[in-house]
VEXGUBA-130696 format. One record per residue: residue number from 1; residue in one letter; x, y, z of N, C-alpha, C in turn. Coordinates in steps of 0.1 Angstrom, whole numbers, plus 2048, in hexadecimal, padded with zeros to 3 digits. Layout:
# VEXGUBA-130696
{NUM, 'a', {X, Y, Z}, {X, Y, Z}, {X, Y, Z}},
...
//
This chain:
# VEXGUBA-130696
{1, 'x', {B37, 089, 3C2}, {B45, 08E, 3C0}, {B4E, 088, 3CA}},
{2, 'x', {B58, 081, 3C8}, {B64, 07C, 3CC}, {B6A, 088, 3D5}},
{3, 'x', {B6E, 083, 3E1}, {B75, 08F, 3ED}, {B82, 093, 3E5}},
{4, 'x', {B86, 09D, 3E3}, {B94, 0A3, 3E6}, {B99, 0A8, 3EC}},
{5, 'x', {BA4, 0A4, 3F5}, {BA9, 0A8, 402}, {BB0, 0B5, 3FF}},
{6, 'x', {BB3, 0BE, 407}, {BBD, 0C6, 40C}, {BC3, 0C7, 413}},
{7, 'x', {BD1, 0CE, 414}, {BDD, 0D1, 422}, {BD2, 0CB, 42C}},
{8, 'x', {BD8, 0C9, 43A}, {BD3, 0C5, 444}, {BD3, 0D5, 44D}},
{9, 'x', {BE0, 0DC, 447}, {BE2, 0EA, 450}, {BE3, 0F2, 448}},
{10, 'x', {BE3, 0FD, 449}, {BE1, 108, 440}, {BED, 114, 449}},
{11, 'x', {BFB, 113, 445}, {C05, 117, 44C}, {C0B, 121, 445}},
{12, 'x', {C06, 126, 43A}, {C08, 132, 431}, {C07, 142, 439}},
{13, 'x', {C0B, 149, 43B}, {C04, 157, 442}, {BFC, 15D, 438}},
{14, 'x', {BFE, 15C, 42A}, {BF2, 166, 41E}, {BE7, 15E, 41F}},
{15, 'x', {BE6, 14C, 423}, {BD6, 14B, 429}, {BD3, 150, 435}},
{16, 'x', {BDC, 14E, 442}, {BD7, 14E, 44D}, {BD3, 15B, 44A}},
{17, 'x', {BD9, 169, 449}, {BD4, 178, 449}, {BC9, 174, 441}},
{18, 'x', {BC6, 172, 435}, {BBA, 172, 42F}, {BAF, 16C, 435}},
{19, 'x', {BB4, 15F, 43E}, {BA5, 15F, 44A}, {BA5, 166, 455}},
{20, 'x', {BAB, 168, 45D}, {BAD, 177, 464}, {BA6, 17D, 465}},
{21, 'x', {BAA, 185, 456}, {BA3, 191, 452}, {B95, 190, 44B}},
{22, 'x', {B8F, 184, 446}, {B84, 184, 43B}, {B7A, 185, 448}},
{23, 'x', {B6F, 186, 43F}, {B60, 18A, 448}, {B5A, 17B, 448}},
{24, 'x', {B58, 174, 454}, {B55, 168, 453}, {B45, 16A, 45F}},
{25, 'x', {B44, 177, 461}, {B3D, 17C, 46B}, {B2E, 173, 46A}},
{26, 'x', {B25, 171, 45F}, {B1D, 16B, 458}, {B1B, 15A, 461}},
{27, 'x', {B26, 153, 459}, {B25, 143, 45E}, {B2B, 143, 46C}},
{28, 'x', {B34, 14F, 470}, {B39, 14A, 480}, {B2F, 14B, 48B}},
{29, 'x', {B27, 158, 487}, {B1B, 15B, 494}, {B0E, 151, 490}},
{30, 'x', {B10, 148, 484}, {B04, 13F, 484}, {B0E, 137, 48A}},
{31, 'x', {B15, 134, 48B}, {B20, 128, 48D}, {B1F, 127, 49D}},
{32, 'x', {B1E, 137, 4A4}, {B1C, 136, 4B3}, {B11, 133, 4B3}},
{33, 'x', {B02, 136, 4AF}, {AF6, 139, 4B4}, {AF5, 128, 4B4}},
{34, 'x', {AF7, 121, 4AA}, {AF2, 110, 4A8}, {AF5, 10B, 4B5}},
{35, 'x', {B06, 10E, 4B8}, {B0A, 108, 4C6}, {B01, 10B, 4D3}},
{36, 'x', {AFE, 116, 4CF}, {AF5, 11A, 4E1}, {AEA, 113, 4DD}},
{37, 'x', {AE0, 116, 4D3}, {AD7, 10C, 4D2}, {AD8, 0FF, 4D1}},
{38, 'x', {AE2, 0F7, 4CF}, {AE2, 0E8, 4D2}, {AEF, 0E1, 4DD}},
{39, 'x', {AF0, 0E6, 4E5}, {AF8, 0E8, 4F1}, {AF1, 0F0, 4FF}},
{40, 'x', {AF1, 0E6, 506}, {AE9, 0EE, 513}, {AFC, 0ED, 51A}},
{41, 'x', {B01, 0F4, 51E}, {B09, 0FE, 525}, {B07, 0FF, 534}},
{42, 'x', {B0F, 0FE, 540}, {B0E, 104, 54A}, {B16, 10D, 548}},
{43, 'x', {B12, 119, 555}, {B15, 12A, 559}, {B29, 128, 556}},
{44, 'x', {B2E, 11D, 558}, {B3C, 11F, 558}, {B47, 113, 552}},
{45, 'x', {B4E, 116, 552}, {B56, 108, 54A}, {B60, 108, 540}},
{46, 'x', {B69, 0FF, 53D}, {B76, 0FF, 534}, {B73, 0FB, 525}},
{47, 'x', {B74, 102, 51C}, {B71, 0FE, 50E}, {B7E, 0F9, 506}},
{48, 'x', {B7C, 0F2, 501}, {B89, 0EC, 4F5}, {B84, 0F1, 4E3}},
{49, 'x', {B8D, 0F8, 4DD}, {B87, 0FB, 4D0}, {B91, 0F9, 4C9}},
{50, 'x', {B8C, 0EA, 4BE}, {B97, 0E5, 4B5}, {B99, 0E9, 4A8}},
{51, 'x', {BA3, 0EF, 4A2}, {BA5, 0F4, 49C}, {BA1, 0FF, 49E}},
{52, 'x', {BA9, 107, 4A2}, {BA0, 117, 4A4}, {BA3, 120, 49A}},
{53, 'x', {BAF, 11C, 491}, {BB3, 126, 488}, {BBB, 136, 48D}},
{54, 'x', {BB5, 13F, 48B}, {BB4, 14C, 48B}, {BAA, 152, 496}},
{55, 'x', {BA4, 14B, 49A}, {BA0, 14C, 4A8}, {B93, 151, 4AB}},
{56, 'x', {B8B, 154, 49E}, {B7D, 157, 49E}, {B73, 157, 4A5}},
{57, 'x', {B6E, 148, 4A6}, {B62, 13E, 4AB}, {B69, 139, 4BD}},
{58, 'x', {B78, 137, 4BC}, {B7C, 13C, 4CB}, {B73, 14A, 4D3}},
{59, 'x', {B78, 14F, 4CB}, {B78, 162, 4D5}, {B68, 164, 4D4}},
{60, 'x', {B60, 15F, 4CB}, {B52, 15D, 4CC}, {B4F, 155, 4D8}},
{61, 'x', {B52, 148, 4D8}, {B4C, 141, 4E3}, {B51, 148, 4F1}},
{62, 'x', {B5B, 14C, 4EE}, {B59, 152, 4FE}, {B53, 160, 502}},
{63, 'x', {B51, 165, 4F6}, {B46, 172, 4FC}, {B38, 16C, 4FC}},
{64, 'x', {B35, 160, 4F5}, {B2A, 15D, 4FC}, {B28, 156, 506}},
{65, 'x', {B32, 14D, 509}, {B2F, 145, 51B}, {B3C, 14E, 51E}},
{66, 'x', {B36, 15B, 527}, {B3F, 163, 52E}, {B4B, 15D, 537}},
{67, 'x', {B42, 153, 53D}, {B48, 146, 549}, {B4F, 13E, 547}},
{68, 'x', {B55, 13E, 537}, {B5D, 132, 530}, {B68, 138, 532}},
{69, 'x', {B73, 131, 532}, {B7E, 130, 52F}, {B7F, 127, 521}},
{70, 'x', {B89, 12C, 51B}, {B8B, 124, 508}, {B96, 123, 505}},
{71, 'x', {B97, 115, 508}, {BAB, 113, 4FD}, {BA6, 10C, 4F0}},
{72, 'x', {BB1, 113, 4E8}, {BAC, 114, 4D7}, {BB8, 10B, 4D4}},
{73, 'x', {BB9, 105, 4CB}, {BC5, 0FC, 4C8}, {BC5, 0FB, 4B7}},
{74, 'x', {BD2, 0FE, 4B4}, {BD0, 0FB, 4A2}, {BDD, 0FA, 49F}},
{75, 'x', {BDE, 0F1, 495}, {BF2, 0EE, 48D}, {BF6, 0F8, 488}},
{76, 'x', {BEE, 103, 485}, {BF7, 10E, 47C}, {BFD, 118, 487}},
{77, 'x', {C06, 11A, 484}, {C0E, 126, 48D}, {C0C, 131, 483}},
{78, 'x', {C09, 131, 477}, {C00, 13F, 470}, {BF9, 143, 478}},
{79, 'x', {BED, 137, 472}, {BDE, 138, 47D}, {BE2, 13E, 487}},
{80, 'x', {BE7, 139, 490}, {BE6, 13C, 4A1}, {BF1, 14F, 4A2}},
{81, 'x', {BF8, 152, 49A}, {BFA, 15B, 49B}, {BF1, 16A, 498}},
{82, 'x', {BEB, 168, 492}, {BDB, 171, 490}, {BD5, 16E, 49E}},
{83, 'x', {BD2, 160, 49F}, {BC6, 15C, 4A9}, {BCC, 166, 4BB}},
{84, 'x', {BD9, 167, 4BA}, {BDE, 16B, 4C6}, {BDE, 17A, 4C8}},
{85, 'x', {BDF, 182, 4BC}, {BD7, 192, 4BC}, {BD2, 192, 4BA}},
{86, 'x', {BC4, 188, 4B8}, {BB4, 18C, 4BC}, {BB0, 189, 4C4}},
{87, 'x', {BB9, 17D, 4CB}, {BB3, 17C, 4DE}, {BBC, 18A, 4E1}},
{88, 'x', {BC7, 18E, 4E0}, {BCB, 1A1, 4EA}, {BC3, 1A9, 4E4}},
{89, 'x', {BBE, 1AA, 4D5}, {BB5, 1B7, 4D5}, {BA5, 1B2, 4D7}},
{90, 'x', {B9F, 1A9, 4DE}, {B99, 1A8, 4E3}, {B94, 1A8, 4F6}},
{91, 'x', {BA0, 1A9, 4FA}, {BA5, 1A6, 508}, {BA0, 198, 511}},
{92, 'x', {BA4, 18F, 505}, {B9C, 187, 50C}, {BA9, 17C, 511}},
{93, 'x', {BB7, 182, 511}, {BBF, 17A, 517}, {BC1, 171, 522}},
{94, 'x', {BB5, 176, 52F}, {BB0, 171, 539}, {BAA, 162, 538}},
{95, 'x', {BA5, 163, 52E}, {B9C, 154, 52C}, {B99, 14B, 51E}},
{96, 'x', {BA3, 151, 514}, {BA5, 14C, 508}, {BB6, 14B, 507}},
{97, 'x', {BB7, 13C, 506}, {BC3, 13C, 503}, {BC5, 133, 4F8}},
{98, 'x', {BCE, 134, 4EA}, {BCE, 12E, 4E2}, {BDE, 127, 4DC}},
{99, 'x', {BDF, 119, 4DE}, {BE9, 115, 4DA}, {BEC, 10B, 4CB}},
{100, 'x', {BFB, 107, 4CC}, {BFD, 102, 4C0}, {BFE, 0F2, 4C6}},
{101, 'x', {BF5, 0E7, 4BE}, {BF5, 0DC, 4BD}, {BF4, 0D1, 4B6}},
{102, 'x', {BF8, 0C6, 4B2}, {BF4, 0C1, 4A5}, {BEA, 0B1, 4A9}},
{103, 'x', {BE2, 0B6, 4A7}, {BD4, 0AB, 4A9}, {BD8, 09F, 4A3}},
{104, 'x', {BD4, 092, 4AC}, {BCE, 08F, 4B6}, {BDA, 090, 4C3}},
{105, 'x', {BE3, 093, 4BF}, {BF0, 091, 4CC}, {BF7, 09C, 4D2}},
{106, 'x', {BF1, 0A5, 4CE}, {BF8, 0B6, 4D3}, {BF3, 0B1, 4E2}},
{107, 'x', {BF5, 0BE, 4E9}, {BF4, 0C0, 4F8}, {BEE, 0CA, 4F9}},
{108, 'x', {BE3, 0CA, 503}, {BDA, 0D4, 505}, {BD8, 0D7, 515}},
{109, 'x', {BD4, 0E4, 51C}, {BD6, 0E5, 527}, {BD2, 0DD, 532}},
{110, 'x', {BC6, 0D6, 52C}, {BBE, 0CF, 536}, {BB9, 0C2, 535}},
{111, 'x', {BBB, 0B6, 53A}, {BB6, 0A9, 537}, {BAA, 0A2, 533}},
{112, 'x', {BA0, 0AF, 538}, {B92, 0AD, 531}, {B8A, 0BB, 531}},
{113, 'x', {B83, 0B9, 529}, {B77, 0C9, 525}, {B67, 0C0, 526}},
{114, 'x', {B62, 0CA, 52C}, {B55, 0CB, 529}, {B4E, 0CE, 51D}},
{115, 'x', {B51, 0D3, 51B}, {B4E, 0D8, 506}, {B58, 0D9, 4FD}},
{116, 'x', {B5A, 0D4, 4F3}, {B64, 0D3, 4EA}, {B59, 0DC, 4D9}},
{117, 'x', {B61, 0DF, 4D4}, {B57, 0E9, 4CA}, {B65, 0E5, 4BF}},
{118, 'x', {B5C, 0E4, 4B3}, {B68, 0EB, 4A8}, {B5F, 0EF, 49C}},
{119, 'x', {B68, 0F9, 492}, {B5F, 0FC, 488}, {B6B, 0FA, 47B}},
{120, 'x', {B66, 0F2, 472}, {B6D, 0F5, 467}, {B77, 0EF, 467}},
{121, 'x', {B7E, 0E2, 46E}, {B89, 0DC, 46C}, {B8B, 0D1, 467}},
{122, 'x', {B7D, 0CB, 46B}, {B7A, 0BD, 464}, {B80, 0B9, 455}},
{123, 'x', {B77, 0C3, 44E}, {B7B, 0C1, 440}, {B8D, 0C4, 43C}},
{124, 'x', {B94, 0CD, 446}, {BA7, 0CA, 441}, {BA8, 0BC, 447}},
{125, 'x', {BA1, 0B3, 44C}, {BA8, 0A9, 44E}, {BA8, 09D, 446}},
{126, 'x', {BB3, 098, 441}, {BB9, 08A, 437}, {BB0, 080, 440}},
{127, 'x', {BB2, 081, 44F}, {BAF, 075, 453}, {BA4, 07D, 460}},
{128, 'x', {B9B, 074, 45D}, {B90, 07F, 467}, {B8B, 07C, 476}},
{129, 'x', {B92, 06F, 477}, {B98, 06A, 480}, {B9E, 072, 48C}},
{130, 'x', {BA5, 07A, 489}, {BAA, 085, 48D}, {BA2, 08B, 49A}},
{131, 'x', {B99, 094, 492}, {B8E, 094, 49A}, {B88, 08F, 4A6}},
{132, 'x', {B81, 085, 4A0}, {B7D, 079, 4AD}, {B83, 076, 4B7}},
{133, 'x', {B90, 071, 4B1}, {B9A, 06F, 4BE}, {B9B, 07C, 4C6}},
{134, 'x', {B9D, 086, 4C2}, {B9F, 08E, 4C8}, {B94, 093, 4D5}},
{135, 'x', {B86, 08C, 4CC}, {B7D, 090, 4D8}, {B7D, 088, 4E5}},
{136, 'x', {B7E, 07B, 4DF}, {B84, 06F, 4EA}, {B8D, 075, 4F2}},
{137, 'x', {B97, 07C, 4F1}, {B9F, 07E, 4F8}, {BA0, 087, 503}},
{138, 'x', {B95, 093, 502}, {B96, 09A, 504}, {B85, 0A0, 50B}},
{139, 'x', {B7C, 09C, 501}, {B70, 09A, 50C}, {B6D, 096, 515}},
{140, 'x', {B6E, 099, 522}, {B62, 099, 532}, {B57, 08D, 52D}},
{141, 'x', {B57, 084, 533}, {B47, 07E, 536}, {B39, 08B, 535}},
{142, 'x', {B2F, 08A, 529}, {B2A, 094, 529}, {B2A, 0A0, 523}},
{143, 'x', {B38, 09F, 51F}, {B3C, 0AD, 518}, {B32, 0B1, 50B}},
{144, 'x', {B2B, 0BD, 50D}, {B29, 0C2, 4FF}, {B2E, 0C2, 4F2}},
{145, 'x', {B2E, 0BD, 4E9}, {B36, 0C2, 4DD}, {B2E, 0C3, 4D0}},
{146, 'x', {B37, 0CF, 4C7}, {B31, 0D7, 4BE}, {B39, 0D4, 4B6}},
{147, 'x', {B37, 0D3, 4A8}, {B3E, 0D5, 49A}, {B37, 0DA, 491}},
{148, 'x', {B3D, 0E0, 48C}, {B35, 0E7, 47F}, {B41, 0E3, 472}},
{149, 'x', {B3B, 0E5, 467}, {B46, 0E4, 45B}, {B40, 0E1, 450}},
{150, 'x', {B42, 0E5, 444}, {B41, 0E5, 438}, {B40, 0D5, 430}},
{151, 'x', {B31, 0D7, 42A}, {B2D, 0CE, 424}, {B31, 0C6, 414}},
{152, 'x', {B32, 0C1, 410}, {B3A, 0BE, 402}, {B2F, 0BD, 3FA}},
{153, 'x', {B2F, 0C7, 3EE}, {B24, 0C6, 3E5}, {B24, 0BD, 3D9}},
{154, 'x', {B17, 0C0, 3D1}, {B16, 0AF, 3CB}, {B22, 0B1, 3BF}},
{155, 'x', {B26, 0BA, 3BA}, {B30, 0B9, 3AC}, {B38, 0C9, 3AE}},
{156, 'x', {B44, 0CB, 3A4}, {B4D, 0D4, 3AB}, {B48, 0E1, 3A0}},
{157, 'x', {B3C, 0E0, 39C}, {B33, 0ED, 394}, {B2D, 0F3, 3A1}},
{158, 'x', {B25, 0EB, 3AC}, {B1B, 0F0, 3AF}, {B23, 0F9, 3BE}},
{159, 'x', {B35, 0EF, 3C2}, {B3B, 0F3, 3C9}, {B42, 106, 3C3}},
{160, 'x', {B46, 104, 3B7}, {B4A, 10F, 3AF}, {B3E, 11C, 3AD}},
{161, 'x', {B31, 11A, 3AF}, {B24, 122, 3B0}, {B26, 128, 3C1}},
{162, 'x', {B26, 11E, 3CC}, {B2B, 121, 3DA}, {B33, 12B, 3D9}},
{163, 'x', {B3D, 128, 3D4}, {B4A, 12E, 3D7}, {B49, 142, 3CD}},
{164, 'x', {B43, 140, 3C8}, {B3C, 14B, 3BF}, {B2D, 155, 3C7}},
{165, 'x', {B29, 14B, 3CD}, {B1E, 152, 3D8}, {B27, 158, 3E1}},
{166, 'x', {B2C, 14C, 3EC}, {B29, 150, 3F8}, {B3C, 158, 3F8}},
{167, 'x', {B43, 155, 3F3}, {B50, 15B, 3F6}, {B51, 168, 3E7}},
{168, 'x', {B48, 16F, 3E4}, {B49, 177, 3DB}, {B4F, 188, 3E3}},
{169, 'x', {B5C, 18B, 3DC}, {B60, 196, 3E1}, {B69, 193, 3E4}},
{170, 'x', {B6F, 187, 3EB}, {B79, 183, 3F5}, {B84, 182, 3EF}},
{171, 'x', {B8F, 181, 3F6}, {B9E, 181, 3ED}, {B9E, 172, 3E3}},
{172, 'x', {BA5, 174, 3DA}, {BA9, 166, 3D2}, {BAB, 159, 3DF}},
{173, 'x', {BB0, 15D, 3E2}, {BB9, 152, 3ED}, {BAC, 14A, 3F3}},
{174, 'x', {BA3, 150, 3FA}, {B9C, 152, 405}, {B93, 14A, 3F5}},
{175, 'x', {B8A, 14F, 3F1}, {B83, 146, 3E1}, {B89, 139, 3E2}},
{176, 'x', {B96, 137, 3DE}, {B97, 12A, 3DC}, {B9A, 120, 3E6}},
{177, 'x', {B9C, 124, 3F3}, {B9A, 11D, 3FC}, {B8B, 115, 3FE}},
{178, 'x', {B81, 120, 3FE}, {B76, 11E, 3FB}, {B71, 111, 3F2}},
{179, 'x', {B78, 114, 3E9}, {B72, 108, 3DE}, {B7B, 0F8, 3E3}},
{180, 'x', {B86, 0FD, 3E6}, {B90, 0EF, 3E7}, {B87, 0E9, 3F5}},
{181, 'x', {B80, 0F7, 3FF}, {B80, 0EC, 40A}, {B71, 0E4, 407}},
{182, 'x', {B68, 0E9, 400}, {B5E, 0E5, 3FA}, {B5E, 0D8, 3F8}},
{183, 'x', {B69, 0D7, 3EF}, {B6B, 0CA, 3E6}, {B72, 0BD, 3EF}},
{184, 'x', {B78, 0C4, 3FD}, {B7B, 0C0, 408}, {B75, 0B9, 412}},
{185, 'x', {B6A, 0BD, 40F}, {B63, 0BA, 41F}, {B5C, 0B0, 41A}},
{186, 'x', {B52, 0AE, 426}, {B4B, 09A, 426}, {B3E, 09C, 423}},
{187, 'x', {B36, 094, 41F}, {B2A, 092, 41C}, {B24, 08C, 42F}},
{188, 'x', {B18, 091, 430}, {B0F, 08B, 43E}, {B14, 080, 43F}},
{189, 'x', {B11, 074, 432}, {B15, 067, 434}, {B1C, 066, 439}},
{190, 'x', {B2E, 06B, 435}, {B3B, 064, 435}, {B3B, 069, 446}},
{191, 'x', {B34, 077, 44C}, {B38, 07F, 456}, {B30, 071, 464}},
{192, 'x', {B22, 06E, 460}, {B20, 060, 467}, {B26, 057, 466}},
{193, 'x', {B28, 052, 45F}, {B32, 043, 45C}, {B3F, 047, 465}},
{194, 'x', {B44, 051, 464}, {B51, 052, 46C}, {B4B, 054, 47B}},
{195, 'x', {B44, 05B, 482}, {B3B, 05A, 48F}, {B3C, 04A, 493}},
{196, 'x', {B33, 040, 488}, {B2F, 035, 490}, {B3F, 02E, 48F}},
{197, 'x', {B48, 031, 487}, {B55, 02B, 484}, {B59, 033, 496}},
{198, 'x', {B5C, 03D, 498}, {B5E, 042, 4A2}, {B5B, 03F, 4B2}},
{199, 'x', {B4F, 039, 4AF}, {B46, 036, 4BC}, {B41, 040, 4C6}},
{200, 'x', {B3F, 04C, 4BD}, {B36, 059, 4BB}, {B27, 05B, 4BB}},
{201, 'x', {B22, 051, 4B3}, {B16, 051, 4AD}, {B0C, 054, 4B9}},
{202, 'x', {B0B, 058, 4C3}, {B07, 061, 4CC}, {B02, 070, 4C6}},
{203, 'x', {B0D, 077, 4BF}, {B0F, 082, 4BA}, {B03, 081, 4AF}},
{204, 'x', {AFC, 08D, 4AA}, {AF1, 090, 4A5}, {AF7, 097, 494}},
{205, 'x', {AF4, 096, 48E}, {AF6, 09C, 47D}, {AED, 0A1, 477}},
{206, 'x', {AF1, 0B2, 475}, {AE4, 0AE, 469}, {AED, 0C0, 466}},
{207, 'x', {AE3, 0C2, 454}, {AEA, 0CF, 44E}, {AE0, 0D8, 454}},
{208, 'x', {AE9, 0E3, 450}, {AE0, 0EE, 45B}, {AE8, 0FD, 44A}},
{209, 'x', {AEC, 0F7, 441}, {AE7, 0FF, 434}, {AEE, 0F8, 42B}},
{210, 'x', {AF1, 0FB, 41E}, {AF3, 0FD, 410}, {B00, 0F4, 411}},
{211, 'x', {B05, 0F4, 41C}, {B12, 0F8, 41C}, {B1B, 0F2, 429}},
{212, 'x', {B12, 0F3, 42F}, {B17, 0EE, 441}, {B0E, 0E3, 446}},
{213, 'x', {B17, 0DC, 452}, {B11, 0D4, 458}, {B15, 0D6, 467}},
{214, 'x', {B08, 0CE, 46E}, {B13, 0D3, 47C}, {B0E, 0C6, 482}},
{215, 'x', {B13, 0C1, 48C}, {B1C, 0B6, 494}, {B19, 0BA, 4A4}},
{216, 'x', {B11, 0B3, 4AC}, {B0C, 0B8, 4B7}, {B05, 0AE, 4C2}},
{217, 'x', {B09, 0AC, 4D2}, {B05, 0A3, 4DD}, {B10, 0A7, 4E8}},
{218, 'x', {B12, 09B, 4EE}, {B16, 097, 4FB}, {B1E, 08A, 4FB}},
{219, 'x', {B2A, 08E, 501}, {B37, 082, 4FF}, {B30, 07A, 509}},
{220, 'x', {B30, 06D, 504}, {B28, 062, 510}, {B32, 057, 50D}},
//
């Protein structure tokens, strides 16, 4: 099946609240557990999280590395409006800070991280490029990094079956995002070919379900 892109940002408030608010509890605590297991971590350190959205998988990684500090960075000023009352009703204002940037050339607090993490941005991007540069830019010698993101299935039946399983219940909105970003995202192939296009190919690939892939090594 041929990619179909989507928005790059998602700047609506009836999506951003509908991710917010949806129960994404499921893929985000598998989304943390993969990182600890394929990331060795020291006791303390500065995290970069691209695209953070609504601020989920942020406010996660830092109750798991207590010792992190986490800047979250994403283009929607929706997004980041939710994301900024769940870092206060979390109290995690001390060491989660989340700003507005537009990748690869926003500004971010710090010239280099030790770990760069993202979930789920890949597939909004036209040019995926994006990405990569961004890790260039922004990765430490060394630095861990994590991706996770949604896999592109073989025809837009088996995507439409997904979107019927796994987002059953969920608002309209929240459903068809689902299917559009389905139809959106990359195949393993296209996700290597851009690595070795990148000068990545360090970084490790492989799917970890139905649905997802995750993206994982050491910036060298």
């Amino acid at each position: 099946m041929q990619r179909i892109p989507e928005p790059d940002l998602m700047e609506g408030d009836l999506q951003a609240r509908a991710y917010a608010e949806a129960d994404f509890e499921e893929p985000h605590r598998y989304c943390l557990e993969l990182l600890q297991n394929h990331l060795t971590l020291p006791a303390t350190g500065r995290a970069l999280d691209l695209g953070c959205g609504p601020g989920d998988i942020t406010l996660r990684f830092a109750r798991a590395f207590p010792g992190w500090r986490v800047d979250g960075v994403d283009g929607s000023a929706a997004m980041l409006h939710y994301g900024h009352r769940a870092v206060t009703q979390a109290n995690l204002q001390e060491r989660v800070q989340l700003l507005q940037a537009y990748l690869p050339d926003g500004t971010v607090p710090h010239d280099c991280y030790p770990c760069i993490f993202s979930n789920s941005l890949l597939h909004h991007l036209i040019n995926p490029d994006v990405l990569w540069q961004s890790i260039h830019r922004w990765a430490e010698h060394g630095a861990g990094i994590f991706i996770m993101d949604l896999m592109r299935p073989e025809d837009r039946a088996t995507a439409h079956n997904m979107m019927e399983t796994y987002a059953a219940g969920e608002p309209e909105v929240l459903r068809q995002d689902f299917f559009h970003s389905l139809l959106a995202a990359y195949t393993l192939t296209e996700v290597q070919d851009q690595l070795a296009h990148a000068r990545l190919d360090q970084l490790q690939v492989k799917a970890v379900s139905d649905r997802h892939f995750i993206i994982w090594g050491q910036y060298l």
